[in-house]
C-alpha positions in Angstrom: -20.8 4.7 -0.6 -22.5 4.3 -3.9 -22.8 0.5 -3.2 -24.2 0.9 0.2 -26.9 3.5 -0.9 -27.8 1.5 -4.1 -28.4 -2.1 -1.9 -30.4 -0.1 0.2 -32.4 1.5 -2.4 -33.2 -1.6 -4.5 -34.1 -3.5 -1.5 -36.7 -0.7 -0.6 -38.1 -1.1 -4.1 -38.1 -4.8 -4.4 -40.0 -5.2 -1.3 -42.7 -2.4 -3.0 -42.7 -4.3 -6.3 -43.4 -8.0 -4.3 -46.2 -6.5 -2.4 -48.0 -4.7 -5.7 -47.4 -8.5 -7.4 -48.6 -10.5 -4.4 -51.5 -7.6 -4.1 -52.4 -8.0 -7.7 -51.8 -11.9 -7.4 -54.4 -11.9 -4.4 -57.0 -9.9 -6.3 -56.7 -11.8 -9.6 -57.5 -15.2 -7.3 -60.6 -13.0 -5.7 -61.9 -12.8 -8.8 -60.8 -8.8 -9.4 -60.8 -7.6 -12.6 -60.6 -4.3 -13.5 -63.1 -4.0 -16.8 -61.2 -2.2 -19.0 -58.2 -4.9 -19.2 -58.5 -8.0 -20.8 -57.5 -10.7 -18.3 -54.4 -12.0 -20.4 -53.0 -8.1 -20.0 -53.8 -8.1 -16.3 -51.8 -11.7 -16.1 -49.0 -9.8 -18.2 -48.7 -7.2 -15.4 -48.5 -10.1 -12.9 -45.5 -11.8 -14.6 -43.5 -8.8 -15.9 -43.7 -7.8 -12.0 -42.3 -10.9 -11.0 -39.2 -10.7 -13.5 -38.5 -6.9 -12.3 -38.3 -8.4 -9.2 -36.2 -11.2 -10.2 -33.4 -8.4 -11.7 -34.2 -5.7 -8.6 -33.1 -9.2 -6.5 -30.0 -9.9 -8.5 -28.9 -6.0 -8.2 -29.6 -6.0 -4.4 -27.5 -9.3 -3.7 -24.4 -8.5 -6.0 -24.4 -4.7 -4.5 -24.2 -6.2 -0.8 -21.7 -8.4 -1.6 -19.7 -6.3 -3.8 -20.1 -3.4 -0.9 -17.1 -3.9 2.1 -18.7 -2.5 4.9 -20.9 -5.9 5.6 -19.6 -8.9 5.7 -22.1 -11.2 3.9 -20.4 -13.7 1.8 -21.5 -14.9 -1.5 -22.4 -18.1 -0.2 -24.9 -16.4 2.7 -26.8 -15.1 -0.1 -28.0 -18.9 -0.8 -27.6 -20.8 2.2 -30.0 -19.2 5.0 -28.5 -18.3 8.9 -24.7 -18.3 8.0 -23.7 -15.0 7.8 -21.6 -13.2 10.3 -23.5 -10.5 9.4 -26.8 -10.4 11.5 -27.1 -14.1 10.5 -30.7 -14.8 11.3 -32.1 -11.5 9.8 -29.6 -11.8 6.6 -30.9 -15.4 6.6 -34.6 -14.6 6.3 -33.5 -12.7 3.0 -31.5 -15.7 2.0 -34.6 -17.9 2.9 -36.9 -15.3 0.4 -34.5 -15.2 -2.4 -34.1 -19.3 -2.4 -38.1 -19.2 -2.4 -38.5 -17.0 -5.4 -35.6 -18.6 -7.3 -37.6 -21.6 -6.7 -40.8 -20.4 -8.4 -39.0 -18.6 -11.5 -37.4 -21.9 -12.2 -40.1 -24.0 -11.8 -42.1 -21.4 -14.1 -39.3 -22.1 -16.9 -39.8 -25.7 -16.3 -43.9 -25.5 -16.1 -44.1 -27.9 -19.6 -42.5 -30.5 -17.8 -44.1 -30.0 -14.4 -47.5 -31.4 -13.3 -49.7 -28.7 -12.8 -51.0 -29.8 -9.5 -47.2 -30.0 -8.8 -46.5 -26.9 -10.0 -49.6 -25.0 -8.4 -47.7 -26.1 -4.6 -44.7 -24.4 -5.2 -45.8 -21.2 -7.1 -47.6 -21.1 -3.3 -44.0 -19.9 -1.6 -44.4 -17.1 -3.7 -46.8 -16.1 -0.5 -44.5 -17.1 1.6 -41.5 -15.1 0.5 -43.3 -11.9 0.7 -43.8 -11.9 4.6 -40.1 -13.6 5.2 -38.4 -10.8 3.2 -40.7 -8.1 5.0 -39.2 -9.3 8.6 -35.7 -9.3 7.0 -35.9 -5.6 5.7 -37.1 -5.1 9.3 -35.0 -6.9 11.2 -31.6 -6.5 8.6 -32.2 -2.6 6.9 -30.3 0.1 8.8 -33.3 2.2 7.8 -35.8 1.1 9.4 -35.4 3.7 11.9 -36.4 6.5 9.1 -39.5 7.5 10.2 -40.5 7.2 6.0 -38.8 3.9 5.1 -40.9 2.5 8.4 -44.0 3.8 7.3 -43.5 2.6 4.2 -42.7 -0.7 5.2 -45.4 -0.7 7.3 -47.8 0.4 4.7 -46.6 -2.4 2.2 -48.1 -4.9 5.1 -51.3 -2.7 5.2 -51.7 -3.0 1.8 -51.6 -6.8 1.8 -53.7 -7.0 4.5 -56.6 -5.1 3.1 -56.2 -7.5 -0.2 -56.1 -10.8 1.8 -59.5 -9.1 3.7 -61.5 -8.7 0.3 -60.4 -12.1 -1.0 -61.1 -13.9 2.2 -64.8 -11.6 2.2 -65.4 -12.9 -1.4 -64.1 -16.6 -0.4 -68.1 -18.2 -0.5 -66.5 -21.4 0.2 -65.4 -20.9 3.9 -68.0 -20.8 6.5 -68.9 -17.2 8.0 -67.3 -17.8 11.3 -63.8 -18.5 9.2 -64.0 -15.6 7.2 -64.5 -13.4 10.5 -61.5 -14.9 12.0 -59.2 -15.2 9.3 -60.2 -11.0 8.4 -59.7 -10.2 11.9 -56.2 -11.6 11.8 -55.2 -10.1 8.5 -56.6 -6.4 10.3 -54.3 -7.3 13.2 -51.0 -7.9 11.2 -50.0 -4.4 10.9 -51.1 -3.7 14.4 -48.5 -6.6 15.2 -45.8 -5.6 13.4 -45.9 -2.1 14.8 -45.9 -3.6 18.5 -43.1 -5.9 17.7 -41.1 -3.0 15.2 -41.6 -0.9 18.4 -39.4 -3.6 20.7 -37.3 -4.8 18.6 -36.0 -2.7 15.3 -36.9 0.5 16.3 -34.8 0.4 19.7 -31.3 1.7 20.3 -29.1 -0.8 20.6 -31.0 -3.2 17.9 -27.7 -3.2 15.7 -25.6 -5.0 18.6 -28.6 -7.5 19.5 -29.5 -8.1 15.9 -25.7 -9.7 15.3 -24.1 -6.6 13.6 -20.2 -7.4 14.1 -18.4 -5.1 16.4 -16.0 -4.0 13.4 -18.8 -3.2 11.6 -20.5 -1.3 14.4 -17.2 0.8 14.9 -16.9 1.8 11.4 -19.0 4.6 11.2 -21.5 3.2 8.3 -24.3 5.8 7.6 -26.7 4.3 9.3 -30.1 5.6 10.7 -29.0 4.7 14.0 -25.9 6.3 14.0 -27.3 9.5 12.4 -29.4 9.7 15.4 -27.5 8.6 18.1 -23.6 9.0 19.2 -21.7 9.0 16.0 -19.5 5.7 16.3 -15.5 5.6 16.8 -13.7 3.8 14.4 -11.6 0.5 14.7 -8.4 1.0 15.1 -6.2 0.4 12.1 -2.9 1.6 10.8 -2.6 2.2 6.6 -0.3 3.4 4.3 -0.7 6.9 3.1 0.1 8.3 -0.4 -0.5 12.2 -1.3 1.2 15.3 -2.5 1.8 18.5 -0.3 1.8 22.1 -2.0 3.2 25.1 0.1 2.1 28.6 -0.4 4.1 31.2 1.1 2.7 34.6 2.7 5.5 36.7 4.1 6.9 34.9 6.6 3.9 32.5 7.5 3.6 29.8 5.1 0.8 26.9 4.5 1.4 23.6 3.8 -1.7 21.6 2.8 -0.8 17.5 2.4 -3.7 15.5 1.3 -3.7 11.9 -0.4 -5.3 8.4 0.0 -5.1 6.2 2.7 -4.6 2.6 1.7 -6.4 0.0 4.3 -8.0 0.0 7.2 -11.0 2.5 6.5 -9.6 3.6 3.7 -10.7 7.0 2.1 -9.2 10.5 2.2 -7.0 12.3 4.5 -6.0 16.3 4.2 -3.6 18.0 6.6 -3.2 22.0 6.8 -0.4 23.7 8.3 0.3 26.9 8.9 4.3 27.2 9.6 6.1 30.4 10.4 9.4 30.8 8.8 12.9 30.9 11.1 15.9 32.6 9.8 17.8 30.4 8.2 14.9 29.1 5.9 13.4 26.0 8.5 9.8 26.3 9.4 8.4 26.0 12.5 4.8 24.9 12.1 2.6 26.7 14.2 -0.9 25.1 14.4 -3.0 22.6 12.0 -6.0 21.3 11.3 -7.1 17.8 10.0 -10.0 16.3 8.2 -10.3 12.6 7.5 -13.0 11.2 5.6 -13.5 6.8 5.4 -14.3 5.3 2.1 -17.5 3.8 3.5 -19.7 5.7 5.4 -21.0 9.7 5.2 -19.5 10.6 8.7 -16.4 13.0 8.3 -13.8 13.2 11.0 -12.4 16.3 11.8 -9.5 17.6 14.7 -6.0 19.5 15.7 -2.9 18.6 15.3 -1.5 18.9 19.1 2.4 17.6 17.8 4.6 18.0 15.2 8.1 16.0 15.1 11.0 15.2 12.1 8.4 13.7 9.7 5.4 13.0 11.9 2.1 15.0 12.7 0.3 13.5 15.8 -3.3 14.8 15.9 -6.6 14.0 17.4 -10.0 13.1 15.5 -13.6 12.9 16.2 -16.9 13.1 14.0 -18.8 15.9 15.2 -20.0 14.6 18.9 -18.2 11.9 18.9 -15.2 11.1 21.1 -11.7 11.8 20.0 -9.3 9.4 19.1 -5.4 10.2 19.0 -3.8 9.4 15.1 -0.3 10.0 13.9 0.7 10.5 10.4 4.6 9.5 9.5 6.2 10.6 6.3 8.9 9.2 4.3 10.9 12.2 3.3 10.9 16.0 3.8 7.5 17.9 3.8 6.8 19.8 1.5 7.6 18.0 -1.4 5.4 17.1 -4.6 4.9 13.5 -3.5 4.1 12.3 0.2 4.2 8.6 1.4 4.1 7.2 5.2 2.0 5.7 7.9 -1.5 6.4 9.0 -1.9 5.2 12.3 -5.6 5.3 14.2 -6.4 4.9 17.3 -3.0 5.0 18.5 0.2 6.7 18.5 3.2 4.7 16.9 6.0 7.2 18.6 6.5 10.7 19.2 5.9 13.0 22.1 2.4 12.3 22.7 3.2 8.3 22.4 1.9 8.8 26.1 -1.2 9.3 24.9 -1.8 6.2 23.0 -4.6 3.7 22.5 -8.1 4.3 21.5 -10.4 6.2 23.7 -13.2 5.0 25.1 
C-alpha cells in the first residue's frame, strides 16, 4: 500500500512542479521579471525545477512498476500505448516522460548541439506539460477527489492565465491574433471541466479507460471504489501460514488463528473461535468470526464462519456493502497448535458441507 500511495502522491507533485516550471518558463519568455532577482537566479529556479522533476519522475515510474496491483511493465514506461494497463492513458505518461527525457538530454549535450537545433526540442517541454495533464486525468484513480480535481484543474488555470499575459505582451502578433489565441487559452479550463465531467469523472470510467478486470476485482483503494460498491475480489486460492493460541474460560474456550496468506491477494487473515468444551476434552466450536485483509488495497473483508469440519473452517466474506463471497480455510494438522499451515481458498469452496455453496457470487 505504501507503493500505491507514494506513485500517487509524487505524480500529484510532479504535475504541480511542471506547471510552476512551464508557468515560470512562460513568464521569463514574456519578459517577467520580478525586480528583486537577478535574471541568472530566476534562470536558476527554472532549471533546479526541471531536475526536481526529473527525480519526482524517476520515483513515480519505479514506484508503479515496483507496486503489483497495476500491471504496467517496465517497458510501458518508455514505449507509449502498450500497456495492459489503461494503455492509451498510461501511454500519454509514457509519451510525457520520453519528451522530457528528451530535453534533459539534449541540455547535457547543449555544447555539441546547434542552438537553433537545440531551441526546437527544448519546445516539447510545452508539449509534455498538457500530455501528462490528460494522463493524470484520464490514468489517476484520484481524480474523482473532489481536491485532487480541483487541483488539477487549477494547475491548467494557472497556465492559462500565464499563456494570456505573454500572448497580451506578444507586440509581434496582430491584435486580432492575440484576441483569439487569449480567448482559447480562457476556454481550456472550461474544456477540461466539460470533457473531465464525461469522461473521468463518471462511474464506470475505470472499465472504459482499459483498467483490466483483475485489477478492477482486486479491491485497490481507489476513489471510485470508495464511493461506489466496494469491489469483490478475484478468486484465488493461497497457501496459508500462522500460529493459533487458545485461551480457556471454564468450559468455553477461544481459539484465535491468524497468519499470512501466500498468493493470490495476499495479506493477512485472523480466525476467532469460540469452542465449548465436551467431556472427554474435544471441542465443539460454537460460532466464529473472520477478518481478511489483502496486501494491496485499504478495503478490509470481514464475515461468519457458517461450517466447521476435521481441519477446515468454511466462512463467508464481504467488505462492508459489498457482496459476500464463500472461502474455506484447510489446515494441515490439529488446531490449536503453535504453528498453522493449509489452504486459503476464495471465492469457492474446495470441499466440506457447504461445497454446495461454491463459486463466486455475483
Amino acid at each position: 500500500m505504501t507503493l500505491w500511495y507514494l506513485a500517487r502522491g509524487s505524480g500529484l507533485v510532479l504535475l504541480a512542479v511542471l506547471t510552476a516550471n512551464l508557468v515560470l518558463g512562460i513568464a521569463i519568455q514574456g519578459g517577467w521579471h520580478p525586480g528583486a532577482w537577478p535574471r541568472f537566479a530566476v534562470q536558476a529556479v527554472h532549471r533546479n525545477l526541471a531536475l526536481l522533476a526529473v527525480v519526482l519522475l524517476v520515483i513515480h515510474v519505479v514506484t508503479i512498476e515496483l507496486d503489483p496491483f497495476v500491471p504496467v511493465g517496465w517497458w510501458a514506461a518508455l514505449v507509449p500505448f502498450v500497456s495492459p494497463y489503461r494503455p492509451f492513458w498510461l501511454g500519454l505518461g509514457s509519451l510525457s516522460l520520453d519528451l522530457i527525457a528528451a530535453v534533459v538530454v539534449t541540455s547535457l549535450l547543449r555544447s555539441h548541439l546547434r542552438l537553433r537545433w537545440w531551441r526546437v526540442i527544448h519546445w516539447l517541454t510545452y508539449l509534455s506539460w498538457p500530455v501528462a495533464v490528460l494522463h493524470s486525468l484520464g490514468t489517476g484513480t484520484d481524480t474523482r477527489l473532489t481536491w485532487v480535481f480541483g487541483f488539477e484543474v487549477g494547475c491548467v488555470g494557472l497556465v492559462a492565465a500565464t499563456v494570456i499575459f505573454r500572448v497580451g505582451r506578444a507586440n509581434r502578433y496582430r491584435a486580432g491574433v492575440r484576441v483569439l489565441l487569449m480567448a482559447a487559452a480562457a476556454a481550456t479550463p472550461m474544456a477540461v471541466l466539460v470533457w473531465s465531467a464525461a469522461g473521468p469523472l463518471q462511474s464506470g470510467w475505470a472499465r472504459r479507460a482499459g483498467t483490466p478486470t483483475t485489477a478492477l476485482a482486486s479491491g485497490a483503494p481507489t476513489a471510485a471504489g470508495a464511493r461506489g460498491r466496494p469491489p469483490a475480489l478475484a478468486p484465488f486460492t493461497a497457501s496459508f501460514l500462522g500460529s493459533a493460541t487458545s485461551s480457556p474460560s471454564g468450559q468455553v474456550e477461544t481459539i484465535s488463528i491468524s497468519g499470512r496468506v501466500q498468493g493470490g491477494a495476499g495479506g493477512q487473515l485472523m480466525v476467532s473461535l469460540v469452542a465449548n468444551q465436551l467431556p472427554g476434552g474435544s471441542l465443539a466450536v460454537d460460532r466464529g468470526a473472520v477478518t481478511y485483509r489483502p496486501a494491496t488495497g485499504s478495503q478490509i473483508y470481514t464475515g461468519a464462519v457458517v461450517s466447521v469440519g476435521p481441519g477446515s473452517l468454511i466462512f463467508r466474506l464481504a467488505p462492508r456493502g459489498g457482496a459476500a463471497m464463500p472461502a474455506e480455510l484447510t489446515m494441515n494438522g490439529p488446531v490449536p497448535a503453535s504453528s498453522v499451515s493449509g489452504l486459503l481458498y476464495l471465492g469457492s469452496v474446495a470441499a466440506g458441507p457447504a461445497g454446495g455453496d461454491g463459486g463466486q457470487d455475483s
